[in-house]
ZADO-1210 file (C-alpha; in nm, 4 decimals, padded with zeros to 6 digits):
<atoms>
<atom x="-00.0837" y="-04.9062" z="01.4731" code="UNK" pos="1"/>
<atom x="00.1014" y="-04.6185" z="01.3449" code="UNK" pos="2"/>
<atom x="00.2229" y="-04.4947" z="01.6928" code="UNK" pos="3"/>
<atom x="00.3850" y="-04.8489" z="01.7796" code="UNK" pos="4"/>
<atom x="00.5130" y="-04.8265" z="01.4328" code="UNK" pos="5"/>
<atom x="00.6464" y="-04.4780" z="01.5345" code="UNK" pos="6"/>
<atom x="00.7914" y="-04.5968" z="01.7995" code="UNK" pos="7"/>
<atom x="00.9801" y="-04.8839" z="01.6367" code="UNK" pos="8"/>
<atom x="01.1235" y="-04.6706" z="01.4434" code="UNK" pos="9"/>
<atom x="01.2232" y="-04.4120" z="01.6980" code="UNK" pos="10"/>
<atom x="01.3450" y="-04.7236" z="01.8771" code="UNK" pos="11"/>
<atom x="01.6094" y="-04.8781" z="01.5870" code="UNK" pos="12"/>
<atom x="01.7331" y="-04.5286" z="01.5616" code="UNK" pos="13"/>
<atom x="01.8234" y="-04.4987" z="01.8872" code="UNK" pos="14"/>
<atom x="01.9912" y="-04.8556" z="01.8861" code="UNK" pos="15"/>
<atom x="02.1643" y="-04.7958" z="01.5832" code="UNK" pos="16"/>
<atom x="02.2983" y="-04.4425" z="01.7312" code="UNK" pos="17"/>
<atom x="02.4294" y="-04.6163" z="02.0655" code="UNK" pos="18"/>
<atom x="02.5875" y="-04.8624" z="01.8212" code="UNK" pos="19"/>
<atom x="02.7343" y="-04.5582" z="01.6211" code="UNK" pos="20"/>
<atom x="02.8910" y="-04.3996" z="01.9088" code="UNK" pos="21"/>
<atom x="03.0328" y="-04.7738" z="02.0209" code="UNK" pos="22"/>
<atom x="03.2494" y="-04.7633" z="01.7388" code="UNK" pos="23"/>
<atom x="03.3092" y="-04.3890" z="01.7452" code="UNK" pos="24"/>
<atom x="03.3969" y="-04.3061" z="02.0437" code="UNK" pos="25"/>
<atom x="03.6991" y="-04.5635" z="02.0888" code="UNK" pos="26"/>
<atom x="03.8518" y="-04.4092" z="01.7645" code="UNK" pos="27"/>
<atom x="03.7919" y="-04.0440" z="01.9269" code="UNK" pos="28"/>
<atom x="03.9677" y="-04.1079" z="02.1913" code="UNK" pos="29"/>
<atom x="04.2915" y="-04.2700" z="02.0507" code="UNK" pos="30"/>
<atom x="04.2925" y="-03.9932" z="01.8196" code="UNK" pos="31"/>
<atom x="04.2596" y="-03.7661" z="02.1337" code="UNK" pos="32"/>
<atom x="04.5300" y="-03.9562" z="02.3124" code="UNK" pos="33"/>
<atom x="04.7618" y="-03.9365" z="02.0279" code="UNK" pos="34"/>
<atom x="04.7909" y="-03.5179" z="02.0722" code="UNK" pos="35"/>
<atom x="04.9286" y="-03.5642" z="02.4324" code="UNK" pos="36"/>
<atom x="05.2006" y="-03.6163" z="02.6017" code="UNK" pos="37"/>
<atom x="05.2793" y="-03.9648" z="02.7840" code="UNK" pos="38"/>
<atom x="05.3012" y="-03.7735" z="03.1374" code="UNK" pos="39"/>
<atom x="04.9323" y="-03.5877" z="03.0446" code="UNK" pos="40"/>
<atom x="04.8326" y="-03.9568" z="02.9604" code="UNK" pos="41"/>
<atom x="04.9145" y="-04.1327" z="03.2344" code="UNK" pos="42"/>
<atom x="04.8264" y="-03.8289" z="03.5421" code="UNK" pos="43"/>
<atom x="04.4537" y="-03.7866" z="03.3861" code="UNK" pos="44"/>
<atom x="04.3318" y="-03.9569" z="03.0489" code="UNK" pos="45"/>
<atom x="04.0889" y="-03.7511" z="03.0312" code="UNK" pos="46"/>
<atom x="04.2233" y="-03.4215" z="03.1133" code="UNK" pos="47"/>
<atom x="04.2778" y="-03.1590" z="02.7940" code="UNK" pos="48"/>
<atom x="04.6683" y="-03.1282" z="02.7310" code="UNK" pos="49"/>
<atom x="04.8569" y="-02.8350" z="02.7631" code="UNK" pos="50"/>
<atom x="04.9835" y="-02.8358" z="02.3945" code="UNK" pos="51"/>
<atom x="04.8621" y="-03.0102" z="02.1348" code="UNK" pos="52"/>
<atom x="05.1690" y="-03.2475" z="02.0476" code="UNK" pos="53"/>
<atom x="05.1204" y="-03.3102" z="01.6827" code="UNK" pos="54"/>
<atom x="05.4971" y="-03.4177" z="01.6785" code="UNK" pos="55"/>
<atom x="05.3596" y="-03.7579" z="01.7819" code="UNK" pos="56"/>
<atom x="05.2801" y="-03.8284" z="01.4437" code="UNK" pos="57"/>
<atom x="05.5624" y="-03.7535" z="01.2898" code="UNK" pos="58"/>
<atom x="05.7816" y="-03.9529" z="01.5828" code="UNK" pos="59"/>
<atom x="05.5550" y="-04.2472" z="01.5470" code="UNK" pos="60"/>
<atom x="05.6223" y="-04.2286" z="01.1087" code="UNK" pos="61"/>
<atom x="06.0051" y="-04.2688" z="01.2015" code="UNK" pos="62"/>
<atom x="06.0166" y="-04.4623" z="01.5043" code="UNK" pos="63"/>
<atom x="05.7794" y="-04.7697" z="01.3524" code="UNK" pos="64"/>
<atom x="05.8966" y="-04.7128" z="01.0190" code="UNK" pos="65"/>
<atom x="05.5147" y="-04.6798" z="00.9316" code="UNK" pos="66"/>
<atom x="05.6307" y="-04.5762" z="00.5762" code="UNK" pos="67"/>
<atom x="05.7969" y="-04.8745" z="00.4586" code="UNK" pos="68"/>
<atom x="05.5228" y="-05.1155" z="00.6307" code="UNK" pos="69"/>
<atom x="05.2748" y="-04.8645" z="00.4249" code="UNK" pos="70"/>
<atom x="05.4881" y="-04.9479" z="00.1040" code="UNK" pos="71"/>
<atom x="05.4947" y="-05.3278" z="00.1652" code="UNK" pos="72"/>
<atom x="05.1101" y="-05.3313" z="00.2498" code="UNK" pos="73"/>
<atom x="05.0444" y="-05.1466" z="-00.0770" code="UNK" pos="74"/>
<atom x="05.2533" y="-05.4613" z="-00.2827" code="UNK" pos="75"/>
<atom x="05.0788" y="-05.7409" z="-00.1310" code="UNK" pos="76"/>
<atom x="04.7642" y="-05.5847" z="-00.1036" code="UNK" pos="77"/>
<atom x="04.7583" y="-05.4437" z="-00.4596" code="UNK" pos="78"/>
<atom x="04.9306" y="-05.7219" z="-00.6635" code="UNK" pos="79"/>
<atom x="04.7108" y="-06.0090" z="-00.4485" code="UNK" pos="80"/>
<atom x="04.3716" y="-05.7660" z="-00.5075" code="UNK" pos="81"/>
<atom x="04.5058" y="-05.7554" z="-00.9079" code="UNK" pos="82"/>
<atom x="04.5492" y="-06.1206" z="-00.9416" code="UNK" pos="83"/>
<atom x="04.2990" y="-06.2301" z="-00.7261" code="UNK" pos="84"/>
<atom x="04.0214" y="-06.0636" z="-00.8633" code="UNK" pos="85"/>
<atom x="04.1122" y="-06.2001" z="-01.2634" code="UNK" pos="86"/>
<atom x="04.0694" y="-06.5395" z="-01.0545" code="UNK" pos="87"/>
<atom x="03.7728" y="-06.4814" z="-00.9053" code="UNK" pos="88"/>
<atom x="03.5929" y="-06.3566" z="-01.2275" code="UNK" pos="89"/>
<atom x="03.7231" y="-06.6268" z="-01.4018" code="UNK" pos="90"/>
<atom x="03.6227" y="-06.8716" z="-01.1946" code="UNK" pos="91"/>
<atom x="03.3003" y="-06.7288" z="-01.1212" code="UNK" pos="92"/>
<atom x="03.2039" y="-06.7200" z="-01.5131" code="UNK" pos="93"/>
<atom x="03.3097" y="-07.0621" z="-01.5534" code="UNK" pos="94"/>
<atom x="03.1107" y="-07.2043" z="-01.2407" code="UNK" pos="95"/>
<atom x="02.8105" y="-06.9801" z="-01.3354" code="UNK" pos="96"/>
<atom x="02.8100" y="-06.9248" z="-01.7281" code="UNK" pos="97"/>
<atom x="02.8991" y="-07.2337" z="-01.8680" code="UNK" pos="98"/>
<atom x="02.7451" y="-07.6160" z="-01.9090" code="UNK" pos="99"/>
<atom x="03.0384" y="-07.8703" z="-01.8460" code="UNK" pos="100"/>
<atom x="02.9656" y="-08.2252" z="-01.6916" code="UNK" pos="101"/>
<atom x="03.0848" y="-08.1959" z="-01.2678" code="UNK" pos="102"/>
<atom x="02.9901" y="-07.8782" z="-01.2609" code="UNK" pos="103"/>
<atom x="02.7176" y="-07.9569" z="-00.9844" code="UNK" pos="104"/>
<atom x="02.9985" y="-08.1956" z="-00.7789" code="UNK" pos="105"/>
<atom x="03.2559" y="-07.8935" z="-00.8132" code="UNK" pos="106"/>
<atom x="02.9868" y="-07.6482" z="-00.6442" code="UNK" pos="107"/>
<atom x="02.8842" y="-07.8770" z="-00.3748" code="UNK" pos="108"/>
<atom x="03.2518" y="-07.9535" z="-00.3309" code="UNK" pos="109"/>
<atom x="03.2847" y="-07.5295" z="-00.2833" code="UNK" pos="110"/>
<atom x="02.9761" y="-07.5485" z="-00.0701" code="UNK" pos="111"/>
<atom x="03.1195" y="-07.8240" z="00.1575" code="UNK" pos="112"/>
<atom x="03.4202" y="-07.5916" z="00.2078" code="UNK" pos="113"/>
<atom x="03.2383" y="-07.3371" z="00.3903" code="UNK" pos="114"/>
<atom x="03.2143" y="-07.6201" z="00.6963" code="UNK" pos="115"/>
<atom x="03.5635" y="-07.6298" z="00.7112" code="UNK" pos="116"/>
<atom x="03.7397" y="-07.3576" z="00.9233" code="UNK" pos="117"/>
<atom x="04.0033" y="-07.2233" z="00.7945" code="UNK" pos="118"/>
<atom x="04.2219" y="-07.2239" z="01.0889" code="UNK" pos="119"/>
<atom x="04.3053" y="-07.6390" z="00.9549" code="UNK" pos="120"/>
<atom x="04.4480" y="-07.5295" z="00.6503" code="UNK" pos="121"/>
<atom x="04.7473" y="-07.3113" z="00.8504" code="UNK" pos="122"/>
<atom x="04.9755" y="-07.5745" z="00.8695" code="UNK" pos="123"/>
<atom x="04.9758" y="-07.7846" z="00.5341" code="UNK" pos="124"/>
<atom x="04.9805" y="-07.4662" z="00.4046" code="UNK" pos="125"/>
<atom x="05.2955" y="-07.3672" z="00.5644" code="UNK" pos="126"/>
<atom x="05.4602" y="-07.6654" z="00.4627" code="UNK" pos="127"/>
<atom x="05.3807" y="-07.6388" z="00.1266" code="UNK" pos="128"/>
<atom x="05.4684" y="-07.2954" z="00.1215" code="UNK" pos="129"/>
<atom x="05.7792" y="-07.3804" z="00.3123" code="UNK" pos="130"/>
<atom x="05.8763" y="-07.6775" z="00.0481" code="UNK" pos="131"/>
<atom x="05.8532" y="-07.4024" z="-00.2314" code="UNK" pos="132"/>
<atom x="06.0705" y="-07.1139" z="-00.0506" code="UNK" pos="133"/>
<atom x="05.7991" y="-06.9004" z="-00.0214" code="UNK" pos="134"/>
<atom x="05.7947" y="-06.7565" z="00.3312" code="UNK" pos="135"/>
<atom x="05.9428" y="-06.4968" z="00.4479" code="UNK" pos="136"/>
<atom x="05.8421" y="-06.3373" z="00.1330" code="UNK" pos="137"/>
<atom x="05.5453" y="-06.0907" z="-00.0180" code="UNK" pos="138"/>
<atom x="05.5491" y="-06.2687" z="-00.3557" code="UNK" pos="139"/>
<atom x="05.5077" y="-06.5521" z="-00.1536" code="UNK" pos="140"/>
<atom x="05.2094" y="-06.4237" z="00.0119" code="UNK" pos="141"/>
<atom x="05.0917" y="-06.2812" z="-00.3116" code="UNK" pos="142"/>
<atom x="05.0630" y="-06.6154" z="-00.4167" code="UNK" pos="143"/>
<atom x="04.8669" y="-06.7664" z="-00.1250" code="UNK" pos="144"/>
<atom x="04.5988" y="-06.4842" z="-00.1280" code="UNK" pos="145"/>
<atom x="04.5130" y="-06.4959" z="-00.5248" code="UNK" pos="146"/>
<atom x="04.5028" y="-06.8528" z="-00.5398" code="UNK" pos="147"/>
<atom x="04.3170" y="-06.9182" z="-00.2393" code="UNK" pos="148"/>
<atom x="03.9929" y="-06.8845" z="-00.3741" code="UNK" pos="149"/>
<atom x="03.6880" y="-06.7489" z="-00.1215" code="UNK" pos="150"/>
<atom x="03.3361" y="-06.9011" z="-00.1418" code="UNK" pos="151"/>
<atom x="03.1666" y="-06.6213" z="-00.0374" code="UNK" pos="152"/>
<atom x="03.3509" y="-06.3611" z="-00.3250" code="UNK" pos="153"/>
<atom x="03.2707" y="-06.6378" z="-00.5689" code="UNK" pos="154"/>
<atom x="02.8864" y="-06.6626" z="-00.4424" code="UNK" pos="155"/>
<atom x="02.9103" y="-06.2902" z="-00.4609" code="UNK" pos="156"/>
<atom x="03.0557" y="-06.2766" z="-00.7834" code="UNK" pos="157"/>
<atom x="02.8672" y="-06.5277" z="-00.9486" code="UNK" pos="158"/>
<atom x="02.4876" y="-06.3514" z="-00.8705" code="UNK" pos="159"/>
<atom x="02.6019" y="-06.1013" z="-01.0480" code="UNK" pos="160"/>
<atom x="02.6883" y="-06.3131" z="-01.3924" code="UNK" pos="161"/>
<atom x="02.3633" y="-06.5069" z="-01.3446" code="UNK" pos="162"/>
<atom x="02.1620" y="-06.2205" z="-01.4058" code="UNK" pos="163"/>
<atom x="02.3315" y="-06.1310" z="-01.7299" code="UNK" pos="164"/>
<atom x="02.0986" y="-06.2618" z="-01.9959" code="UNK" pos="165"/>
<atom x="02.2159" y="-06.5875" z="-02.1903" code="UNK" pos="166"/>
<atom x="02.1082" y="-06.4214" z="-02.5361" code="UNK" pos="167"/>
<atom x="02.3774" y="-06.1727" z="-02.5442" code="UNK" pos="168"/>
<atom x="02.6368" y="-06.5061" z="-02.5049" code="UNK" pos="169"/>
<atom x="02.4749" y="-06.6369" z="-02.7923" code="UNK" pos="170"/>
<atom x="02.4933" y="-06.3711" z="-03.0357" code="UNK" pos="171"/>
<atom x="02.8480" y="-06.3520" z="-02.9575" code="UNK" pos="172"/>
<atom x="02.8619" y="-06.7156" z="-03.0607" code="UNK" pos="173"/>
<atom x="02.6805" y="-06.6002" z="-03.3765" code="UNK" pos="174"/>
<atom x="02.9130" y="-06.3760" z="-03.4535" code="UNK" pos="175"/>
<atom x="03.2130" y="-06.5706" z="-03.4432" code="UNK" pos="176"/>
<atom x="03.3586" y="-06.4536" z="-03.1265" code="UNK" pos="177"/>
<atom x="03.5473" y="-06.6956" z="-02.8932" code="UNK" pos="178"/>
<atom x="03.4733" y="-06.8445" z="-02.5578" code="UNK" pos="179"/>
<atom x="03.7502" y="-06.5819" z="-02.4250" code="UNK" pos="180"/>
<atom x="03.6449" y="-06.3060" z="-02.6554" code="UNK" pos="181"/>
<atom x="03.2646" y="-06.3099" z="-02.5179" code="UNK" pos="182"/>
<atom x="03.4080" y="-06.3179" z="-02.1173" code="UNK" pos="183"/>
<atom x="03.6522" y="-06.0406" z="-02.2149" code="UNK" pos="184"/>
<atom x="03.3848" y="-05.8145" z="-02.4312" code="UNK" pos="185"/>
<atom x="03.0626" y="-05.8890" z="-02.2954" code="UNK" pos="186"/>
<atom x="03.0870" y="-06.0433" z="-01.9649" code="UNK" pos="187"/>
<atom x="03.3356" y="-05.8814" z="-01.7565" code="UNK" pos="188"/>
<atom x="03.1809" y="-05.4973" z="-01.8662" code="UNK" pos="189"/>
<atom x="02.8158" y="-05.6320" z="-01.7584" code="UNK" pos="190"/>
<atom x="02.9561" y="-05.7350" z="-01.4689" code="UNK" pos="191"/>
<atom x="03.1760" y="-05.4310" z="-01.3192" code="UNK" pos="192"/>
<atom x="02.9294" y="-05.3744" z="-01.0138" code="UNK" pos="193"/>
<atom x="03.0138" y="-05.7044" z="-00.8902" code="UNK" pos="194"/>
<atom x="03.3646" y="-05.6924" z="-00.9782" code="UNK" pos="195"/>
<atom x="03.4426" y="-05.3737" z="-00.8022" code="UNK" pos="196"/>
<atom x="03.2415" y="-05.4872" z="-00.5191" code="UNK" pos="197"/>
<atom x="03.4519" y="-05.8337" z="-00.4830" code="UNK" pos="198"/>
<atom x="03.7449" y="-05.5622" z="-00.5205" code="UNK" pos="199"/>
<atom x="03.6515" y="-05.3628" z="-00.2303" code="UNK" pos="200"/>
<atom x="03.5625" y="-05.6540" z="00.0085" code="UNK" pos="201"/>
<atom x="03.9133" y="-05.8068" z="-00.0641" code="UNK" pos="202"/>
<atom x="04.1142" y="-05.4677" z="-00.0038" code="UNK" pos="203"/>
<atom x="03.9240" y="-05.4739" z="00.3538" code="UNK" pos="204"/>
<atom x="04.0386" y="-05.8388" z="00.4387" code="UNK" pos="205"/>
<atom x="04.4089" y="-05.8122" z="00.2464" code="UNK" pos="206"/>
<atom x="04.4523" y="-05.4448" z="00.4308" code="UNK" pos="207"/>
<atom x="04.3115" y="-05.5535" z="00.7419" code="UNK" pos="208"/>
<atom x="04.4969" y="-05.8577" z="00.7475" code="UNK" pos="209"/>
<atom x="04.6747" y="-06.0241" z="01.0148" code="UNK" pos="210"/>
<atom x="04.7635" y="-06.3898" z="01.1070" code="UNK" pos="211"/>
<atom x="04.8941" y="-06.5042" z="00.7269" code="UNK" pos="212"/>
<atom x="05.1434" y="-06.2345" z="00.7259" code="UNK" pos="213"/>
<atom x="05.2410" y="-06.2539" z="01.0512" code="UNK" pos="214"/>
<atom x="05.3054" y="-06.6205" z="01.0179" code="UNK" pos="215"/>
<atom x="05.4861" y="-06.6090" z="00.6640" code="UNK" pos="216"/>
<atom x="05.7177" y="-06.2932" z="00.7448" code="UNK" pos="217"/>
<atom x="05.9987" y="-06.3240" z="00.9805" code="UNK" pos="218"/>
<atom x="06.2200" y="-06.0534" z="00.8269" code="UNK" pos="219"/>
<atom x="06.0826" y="-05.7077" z="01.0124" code="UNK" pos="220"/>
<atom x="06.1663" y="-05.5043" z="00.6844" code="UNK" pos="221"/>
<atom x="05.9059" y="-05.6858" z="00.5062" code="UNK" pos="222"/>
<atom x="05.6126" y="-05.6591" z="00.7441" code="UNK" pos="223"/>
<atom x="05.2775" y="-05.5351" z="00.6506" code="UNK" pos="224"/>
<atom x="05.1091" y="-05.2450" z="00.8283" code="UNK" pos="225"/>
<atom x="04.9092" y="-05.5124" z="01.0881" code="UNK" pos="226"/>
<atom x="05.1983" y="-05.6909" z="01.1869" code="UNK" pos="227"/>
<atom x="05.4189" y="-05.3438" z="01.2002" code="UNK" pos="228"/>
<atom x="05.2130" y="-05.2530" z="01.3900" code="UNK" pos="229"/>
<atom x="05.1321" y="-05.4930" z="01.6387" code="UNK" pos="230"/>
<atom x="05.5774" y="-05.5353" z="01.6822" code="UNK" pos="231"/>
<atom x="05.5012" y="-05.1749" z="01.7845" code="UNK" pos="232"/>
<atom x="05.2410" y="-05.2598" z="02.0406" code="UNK" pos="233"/>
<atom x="05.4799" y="-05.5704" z="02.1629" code="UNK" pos="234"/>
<atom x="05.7363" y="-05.2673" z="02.2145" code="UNK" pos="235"/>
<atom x="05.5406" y="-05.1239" z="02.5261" code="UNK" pos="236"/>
<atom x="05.6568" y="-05.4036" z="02.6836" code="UNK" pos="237"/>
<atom x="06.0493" y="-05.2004" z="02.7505" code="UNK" pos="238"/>
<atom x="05.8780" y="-04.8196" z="02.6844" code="UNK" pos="239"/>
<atom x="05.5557" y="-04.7162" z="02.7706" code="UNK" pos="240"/>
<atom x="05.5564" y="-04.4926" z="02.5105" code="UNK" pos="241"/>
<atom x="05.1566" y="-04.5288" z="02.4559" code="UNK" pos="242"/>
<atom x="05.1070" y="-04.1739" z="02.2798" code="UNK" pos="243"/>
<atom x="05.3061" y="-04.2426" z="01.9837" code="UNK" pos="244"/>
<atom x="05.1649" y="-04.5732" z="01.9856" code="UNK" pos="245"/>
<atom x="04.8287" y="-04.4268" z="01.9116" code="UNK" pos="246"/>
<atom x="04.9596" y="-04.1716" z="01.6476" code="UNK" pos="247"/>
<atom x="05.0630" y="-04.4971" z="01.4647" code="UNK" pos="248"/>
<atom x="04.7326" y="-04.7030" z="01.5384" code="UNK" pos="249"/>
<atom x="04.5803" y="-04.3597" z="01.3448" code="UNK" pos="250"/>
<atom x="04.8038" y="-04.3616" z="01.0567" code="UNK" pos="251"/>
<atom x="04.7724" y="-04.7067" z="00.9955" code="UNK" pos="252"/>
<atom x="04.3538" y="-04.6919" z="00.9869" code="UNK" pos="253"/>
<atom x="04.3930" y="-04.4218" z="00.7452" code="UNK" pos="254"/>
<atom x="04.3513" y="-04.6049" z="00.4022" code="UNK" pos="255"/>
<atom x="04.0747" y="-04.8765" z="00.5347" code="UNK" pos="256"/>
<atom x="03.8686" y="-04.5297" z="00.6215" code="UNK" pos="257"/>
<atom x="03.9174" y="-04.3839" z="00.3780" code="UNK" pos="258"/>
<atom x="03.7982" y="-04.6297" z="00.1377" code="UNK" pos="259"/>
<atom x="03.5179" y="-04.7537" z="00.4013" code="UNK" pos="260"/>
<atom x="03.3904" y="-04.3465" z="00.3999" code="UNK" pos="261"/>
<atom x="03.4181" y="-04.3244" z="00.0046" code="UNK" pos="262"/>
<atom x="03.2634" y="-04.6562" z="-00.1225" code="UNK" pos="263"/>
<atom x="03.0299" y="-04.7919" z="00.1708" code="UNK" pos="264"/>
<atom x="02.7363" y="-04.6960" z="-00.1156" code="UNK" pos="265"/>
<atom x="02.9036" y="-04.9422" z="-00.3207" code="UNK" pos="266"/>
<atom x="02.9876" y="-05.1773" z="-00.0307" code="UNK" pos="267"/>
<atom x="02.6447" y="-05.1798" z="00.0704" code="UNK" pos="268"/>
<atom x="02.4609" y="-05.1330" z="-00.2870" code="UNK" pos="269"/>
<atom x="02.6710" y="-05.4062" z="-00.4112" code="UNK" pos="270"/>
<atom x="02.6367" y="-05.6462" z="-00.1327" code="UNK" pos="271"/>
<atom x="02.2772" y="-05.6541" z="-00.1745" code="UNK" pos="272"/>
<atom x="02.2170" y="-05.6039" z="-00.4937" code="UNK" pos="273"/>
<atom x="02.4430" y="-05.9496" z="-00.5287" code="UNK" pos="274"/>
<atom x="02.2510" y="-06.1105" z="-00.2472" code="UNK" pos="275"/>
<atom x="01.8854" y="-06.0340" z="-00.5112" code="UNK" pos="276"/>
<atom x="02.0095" y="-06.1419" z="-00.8267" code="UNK" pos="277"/>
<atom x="02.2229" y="-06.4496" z="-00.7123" code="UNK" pos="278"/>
</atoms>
């Protein structure tokens, strides 16, 4: 019994390397790519290059204006993470916290939500965004992410207040503090695991994102880093300039791995630690 467990185990370790280098090996070789030169790329992809042409980087910063798509990423994504996350918790305490009559018809109405794909809300959404002068415009799309509320970060969200005992409410109440006063004080510091784990999961989908921006912005000096960089990509269409292409692709993954290499303990503790206590 222990050998076959053995061997399980040597098994999902294997599968889980192959699956590693699946996802490794693709960002290898872009980065590899990036350091040569587009004749070196197209005579032998595989071939080591003469010089390594860190210049690429550098000519890809300028040429895709990767700094200004970095600057207008960091506004939506920050301001939409800011707001959206005071939403979330304060929807999430309401929903999970406190005894009001509909509160069962407003959950299943949440639940019946995630049926719906969200590809059918594209176009009333545009017109209403359109009605209210909102597109072409990162305030705009500020707006759109913060108030469109997810059912999974509320779920996620709202595990994490149900395991915070109802006492401690209570002797708030006692005490003479407020409805607001016991979220602000008591809640909202008991619940800072879930929080920043909400926090993280959004950064991923607002950094990472791609179709709302692409549809809302028209004006190129107001494009996010995905849709920068995928006018880049539309570019090798008149210059097959693939190299500095790459250099770009790498600069623009920078910040998602970054934060993906420095938090996925708290991605992953937080993630299931939600899934337990909700």
């Amino acid at each position: 019994m222990q050998e076959r467990r053995r061997a399980v185990d040597v098994l999902g370790v294997l599968a889980l390397l192959v699956w590693a280098l699946t996802i490794l090996f693709p960002l290898g070789w872009i980065v590899y790519e990036s350091l040569r030169t587009n004749r070196e790329f197209f005579q032998d992809i595989w071939a080591l290059p003469d010089v390594w042409q860190w210049g690429n980087y550098s000519k890809a910063w300028t040429k895709y204006h990767i700094g200004q798509a970095l600057l207008n990423t960091l506004y939506y994504v920050g301001a939409s993470l800011l707001l959206g996350i005071a939403i979330t918790t304060l929807n999430a305490y309401v929903l999970t916290r406190l005894v009001f009559r509909g509160r069962t018809l407003v959950w299943g109405i949440i639940m019946l939500s995630l049926f719906l794909p969200g590809i059918n809300a594209l176009v009333p959404q545009y017109v209403l965004m359109r009605d209210l002068h909102l597109t072409n415009s990162l305030t705009g799309l500020v707006i759109l992410e913060s108030f469109g509320e997810s059912v999974f970060y509320l779920m996620l969200l709202g595990g994490f207040m149900q395991s915070i005992p109802k006492e401690l409410e209570e002797s708030a109440s006692i005490d003479g503090s407020s409805l607001f006063q016991t979220f602000v004080r008591i809640i909202v510091p008991l619940a800072v695991p879930g929080i920043v784990t909400v926090a993280i999961f959004k950064f991923l989908h607002l950094y990472n994102s791609f179709l709302t921006p692409f549809i809302y912005l028209s004006d190129q000096s107001k494009y996010t880093i995905g849709v920068n960089m995928y006018a880049a990509n539309r570019m090798m269409q008149y210059s097959a300039d693939w190299v500095t292409l790459f250099a770009g692709v790498m600069m623009a993954m920078v910040p998602s791995l970054l934060m993906f290499i420095f938090l996925q303990r708290s991605i992953i503790e937080g993630a299931t630690l939600g899934a337990v206590k909700g």
